[in-house]
VOVEX-952772 format. One record per residue (C-alpha): residue in three letters; x, y, z. Coordinates in nm, 2 decimals. Layout:
BEGIN
{'ALA', {X, Y, Z}}
...
//
This chain:
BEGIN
{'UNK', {6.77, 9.87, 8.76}}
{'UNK', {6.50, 9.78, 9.01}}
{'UNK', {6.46, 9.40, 8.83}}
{'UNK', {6.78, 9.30, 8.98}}
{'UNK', {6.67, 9.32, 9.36}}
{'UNK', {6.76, 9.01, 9.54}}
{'UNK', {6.37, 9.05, 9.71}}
{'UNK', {6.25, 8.98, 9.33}}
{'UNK', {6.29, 8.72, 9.03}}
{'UNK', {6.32, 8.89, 8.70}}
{'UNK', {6.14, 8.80, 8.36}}
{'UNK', {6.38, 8.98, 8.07}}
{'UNK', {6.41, 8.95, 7.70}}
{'UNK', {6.67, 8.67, 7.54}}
{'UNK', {7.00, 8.90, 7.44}}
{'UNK', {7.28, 8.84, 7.19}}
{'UNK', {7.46, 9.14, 7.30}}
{'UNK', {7.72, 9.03, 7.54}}
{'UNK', {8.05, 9.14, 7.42}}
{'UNK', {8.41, 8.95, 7.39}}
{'UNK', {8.59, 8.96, 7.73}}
{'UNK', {8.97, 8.96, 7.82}}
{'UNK', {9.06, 8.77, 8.15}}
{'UNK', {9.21, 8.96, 8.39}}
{'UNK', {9.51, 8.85, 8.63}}
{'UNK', {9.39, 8.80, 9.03}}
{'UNK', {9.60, 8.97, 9.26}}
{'UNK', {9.67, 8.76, 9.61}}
{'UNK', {9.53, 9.06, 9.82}}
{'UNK', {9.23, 8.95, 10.08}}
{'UNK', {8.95, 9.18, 10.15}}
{'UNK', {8.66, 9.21, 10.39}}
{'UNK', {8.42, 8.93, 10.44}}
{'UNK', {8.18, 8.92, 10.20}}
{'UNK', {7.82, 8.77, 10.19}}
{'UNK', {7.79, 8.41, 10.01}}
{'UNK', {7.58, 8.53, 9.76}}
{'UNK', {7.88, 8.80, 9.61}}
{'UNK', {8.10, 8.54, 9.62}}
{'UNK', {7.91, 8.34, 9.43}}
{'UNK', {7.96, 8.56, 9.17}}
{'UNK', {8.34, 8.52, 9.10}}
{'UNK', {8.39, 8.49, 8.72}}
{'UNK', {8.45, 8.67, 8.39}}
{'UNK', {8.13, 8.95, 8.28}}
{'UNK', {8.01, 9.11, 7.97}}
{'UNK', {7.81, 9.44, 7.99}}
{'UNK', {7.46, 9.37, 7.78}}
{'UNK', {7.44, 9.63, 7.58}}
{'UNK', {7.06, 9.62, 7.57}}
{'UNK', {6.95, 9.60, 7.94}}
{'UNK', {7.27, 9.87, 7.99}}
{'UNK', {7.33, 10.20, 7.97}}
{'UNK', {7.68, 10.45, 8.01}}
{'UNK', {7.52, 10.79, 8.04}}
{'UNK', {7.65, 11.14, 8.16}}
{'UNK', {7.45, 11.42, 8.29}}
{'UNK', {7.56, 11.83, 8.28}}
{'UNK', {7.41, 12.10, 8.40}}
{'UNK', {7.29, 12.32, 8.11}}
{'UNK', {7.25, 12.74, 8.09}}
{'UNK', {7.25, 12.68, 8.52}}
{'UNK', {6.86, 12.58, 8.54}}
{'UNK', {6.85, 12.22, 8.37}}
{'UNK', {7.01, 11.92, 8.31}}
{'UNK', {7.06, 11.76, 7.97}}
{'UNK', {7.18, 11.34, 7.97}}
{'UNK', {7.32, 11.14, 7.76}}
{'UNK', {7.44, 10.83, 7.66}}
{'UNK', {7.68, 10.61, 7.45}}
{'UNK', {7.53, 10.32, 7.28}}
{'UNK', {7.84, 10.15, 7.15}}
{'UNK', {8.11, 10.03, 7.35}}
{'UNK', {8.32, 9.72, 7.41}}
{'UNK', {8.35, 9.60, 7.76}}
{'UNK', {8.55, 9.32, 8.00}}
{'UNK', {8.51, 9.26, 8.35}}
{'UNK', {8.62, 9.03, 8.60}}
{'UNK', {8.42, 9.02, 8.98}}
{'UNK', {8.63, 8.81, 9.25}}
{'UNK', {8.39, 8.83, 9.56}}
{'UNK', {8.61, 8.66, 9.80}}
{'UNK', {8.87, 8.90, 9.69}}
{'UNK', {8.74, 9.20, 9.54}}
{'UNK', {9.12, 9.35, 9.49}}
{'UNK', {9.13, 9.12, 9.22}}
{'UNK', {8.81, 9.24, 9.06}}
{'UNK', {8.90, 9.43, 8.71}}
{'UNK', {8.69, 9.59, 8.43}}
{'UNK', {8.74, 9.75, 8.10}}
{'UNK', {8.55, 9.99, 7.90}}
{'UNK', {8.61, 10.11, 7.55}}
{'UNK', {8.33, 10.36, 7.40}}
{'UNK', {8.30, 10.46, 7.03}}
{'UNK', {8.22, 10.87, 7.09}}
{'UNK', {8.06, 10.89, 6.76}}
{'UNK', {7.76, 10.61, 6.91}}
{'UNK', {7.71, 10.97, 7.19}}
{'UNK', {7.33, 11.01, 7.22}}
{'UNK', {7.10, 11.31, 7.40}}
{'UNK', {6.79, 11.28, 7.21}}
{'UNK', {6.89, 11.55, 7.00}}
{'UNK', {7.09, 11.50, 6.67}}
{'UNK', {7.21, 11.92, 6.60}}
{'UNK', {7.36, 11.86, 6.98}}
{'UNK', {7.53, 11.54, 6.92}}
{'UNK', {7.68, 11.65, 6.62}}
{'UNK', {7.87, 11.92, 6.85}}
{'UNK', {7.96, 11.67, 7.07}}
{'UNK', {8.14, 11.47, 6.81}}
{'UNK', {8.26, 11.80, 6.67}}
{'UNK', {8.63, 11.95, 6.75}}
{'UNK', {8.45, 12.19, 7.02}}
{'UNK', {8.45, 11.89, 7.23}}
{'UNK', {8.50, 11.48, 7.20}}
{'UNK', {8.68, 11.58, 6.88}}
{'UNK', {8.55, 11.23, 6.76}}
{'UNK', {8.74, 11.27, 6.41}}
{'UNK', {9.13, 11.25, 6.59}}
{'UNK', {9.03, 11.05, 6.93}}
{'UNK', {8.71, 10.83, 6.81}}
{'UNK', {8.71, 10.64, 7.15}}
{'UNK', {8.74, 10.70, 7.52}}
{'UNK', {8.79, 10.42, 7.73}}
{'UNK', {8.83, 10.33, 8.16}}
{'UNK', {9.05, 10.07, 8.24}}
{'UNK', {9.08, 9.98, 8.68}}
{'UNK', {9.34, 10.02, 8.84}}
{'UNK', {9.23, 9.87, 9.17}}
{'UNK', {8.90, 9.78, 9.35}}
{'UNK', {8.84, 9.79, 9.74}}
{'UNK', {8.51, 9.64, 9.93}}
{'UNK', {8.37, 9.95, 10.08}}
{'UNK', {8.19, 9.76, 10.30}}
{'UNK', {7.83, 9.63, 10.27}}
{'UNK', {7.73, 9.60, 9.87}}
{'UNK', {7.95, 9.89, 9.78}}
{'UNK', {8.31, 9.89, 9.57}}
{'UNK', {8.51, 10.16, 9.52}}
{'UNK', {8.68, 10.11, 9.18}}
{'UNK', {9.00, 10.36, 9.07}}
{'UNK', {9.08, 10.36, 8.75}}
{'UNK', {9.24, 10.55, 8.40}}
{'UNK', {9.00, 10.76, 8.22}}
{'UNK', {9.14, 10.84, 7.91}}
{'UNK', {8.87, 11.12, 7.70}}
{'UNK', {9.08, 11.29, 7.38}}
{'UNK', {9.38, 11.11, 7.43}}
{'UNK', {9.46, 11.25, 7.78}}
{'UNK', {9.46, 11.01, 8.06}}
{'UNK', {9.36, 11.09, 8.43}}
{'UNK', {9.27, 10.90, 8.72}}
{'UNK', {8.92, 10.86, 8.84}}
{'UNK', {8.73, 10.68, 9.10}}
{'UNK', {8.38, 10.50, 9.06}}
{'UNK', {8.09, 10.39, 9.33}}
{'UNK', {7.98, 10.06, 9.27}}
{'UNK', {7.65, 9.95, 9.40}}
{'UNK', {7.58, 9.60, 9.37}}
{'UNK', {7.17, 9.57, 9.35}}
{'UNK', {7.18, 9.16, 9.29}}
{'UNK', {7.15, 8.91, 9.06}}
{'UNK', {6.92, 8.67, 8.88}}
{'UNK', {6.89, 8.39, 8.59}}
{'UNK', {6.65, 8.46, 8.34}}
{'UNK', {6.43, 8.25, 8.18}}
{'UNK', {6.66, 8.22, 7.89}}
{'UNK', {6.94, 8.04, 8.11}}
{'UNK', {7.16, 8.35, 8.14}}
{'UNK', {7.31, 8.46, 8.47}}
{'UNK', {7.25, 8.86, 8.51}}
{'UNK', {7.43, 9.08, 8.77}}
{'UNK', {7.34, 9.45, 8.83}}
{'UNK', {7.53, 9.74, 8.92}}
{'UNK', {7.57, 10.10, 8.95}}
{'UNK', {7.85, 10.34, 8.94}}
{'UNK', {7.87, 10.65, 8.93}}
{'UNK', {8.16, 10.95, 8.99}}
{'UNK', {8.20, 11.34, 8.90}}
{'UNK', {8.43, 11.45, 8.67}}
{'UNK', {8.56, 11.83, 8.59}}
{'UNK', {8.59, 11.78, 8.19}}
{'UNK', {8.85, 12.11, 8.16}}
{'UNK', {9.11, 11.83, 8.28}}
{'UNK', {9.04, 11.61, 8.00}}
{'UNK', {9.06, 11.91, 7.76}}
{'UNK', {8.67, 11.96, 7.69}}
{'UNK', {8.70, 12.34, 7.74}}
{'UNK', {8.46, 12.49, 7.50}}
{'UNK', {8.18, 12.71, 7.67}}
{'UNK', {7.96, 13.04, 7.60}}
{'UNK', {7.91, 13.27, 7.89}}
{'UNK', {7.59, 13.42, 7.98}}
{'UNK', {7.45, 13.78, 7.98}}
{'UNK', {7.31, 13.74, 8.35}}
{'UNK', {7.65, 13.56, 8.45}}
{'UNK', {7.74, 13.17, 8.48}}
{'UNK', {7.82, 12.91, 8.20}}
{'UNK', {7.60, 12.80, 7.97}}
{'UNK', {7.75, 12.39, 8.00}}
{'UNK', {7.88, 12.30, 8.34}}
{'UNK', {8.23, 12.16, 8.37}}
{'UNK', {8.11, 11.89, 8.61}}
{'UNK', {7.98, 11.61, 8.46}}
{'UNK', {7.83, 11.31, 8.61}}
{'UNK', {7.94, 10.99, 8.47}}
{'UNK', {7.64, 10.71, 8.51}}
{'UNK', {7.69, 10.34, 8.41}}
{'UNK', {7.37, 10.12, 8.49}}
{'UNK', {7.49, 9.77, 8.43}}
{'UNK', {7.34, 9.50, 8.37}}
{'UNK', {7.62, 9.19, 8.32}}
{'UNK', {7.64, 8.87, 8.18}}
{'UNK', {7.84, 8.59, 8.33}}
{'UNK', {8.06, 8.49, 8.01}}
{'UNK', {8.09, 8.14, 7.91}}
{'UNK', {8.41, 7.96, 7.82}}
{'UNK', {8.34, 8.02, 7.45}}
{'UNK', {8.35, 8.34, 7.46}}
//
């Protein structure tokens, strides 16, 4: 995510990927001072699927970490950076688009033991309300909803800057992250082991690299 420093122009491939977005009410609520160039970006974003990814990472039989990511997934955002209370963003994510590199494990991803993909095929965030948390950091609440059971969450949003690409298209990076504990959501299934400990962690670290597109009016 390193090619969206403002100390750097960016040279990146033409994308068709930007998804439909929904605009989102403002709220009237003022925020800290922000710098001109986050207010600058005040508009209506697509996630580009291509330059983007929504990953996890979970600690596996306590000595490694396995990650993940889904490749398929809807997504709406709106960025108000003289207000950032107003900001918004919406994620839906088709479970059975879950990807670790390794098809046997995906499959029991997908499977009842644990996304249960068949009865809850997506999982989705939808904000609830966004605060500047000074500097180029948000703190975005929101509704997590993973096998139909919805809980609240709150992300870190780094803003790392933004560029227009040869191809005309106006790109804005960020990343979030939070920590979840996936019992709440219902993902309960585990083995133990012989010397003691769990062979998946229940904390999961949610990742979502983005790279956004400013959406146009025809969208």
């Amino acid at each position: 995510m390193g090619i969206f420093s403002r100390r750097q122009s960016a040279t990146l491939e033409p994308t068709s990927a930007a998804g439909p977005h929904t605009p989102f009410p403002q709220s009237s609520a003022q925020s800290d001072e922000l710098n001109p160039a986050l207010r600058a970006l005040t508009g209506h974003w697509t996630i580009d699927r291509p330059h983007s990814r929504i990953g996890f990472s979970v600690r596996h039989a306590m000595v490694t970490t396995v990650r993940g990511a889904f490749l398929d997934y809807d997504s709406s955002m709106y960025f108000d950076g003289a207000r950032p209370s107003a900001s918004r963003a919406e994620i839906v994510i088709r479970i059975g688009s879950v990807d670790t590199g390794v098809e046997q494990r995906d499959a029991h991803l997908v499977s009842a033991d644990f996304f249960d993909a068949r009865q809850h095929p997506e999982m989705s965030f939808r904000s609830t309300s966004t605060a500047h948390a000074g500097g180029e950091t948000f703190l975005m609440a929101g509704d997590l909803t993973i096998r139909g059971v919805t809980r609240p969450v709150e992300l870190q949003l780094d803003y790392l800057g933004s560029v227009v690409d040869p191809f005309g298209y106006e790109r804005a990076g960020f990343d979030g992250t939070t920590t979840i504990d996936r019992k709440d959501w219902g993902l309960v299934y585990n083995q133990r082991l012989e010397a003691g400990g769990a062979m998946v962690s229940e904390k999961v670290r949610l990742q979502f690299d983005i790279s956004a597109i400013r959406a146009t009016a025809a969208e």
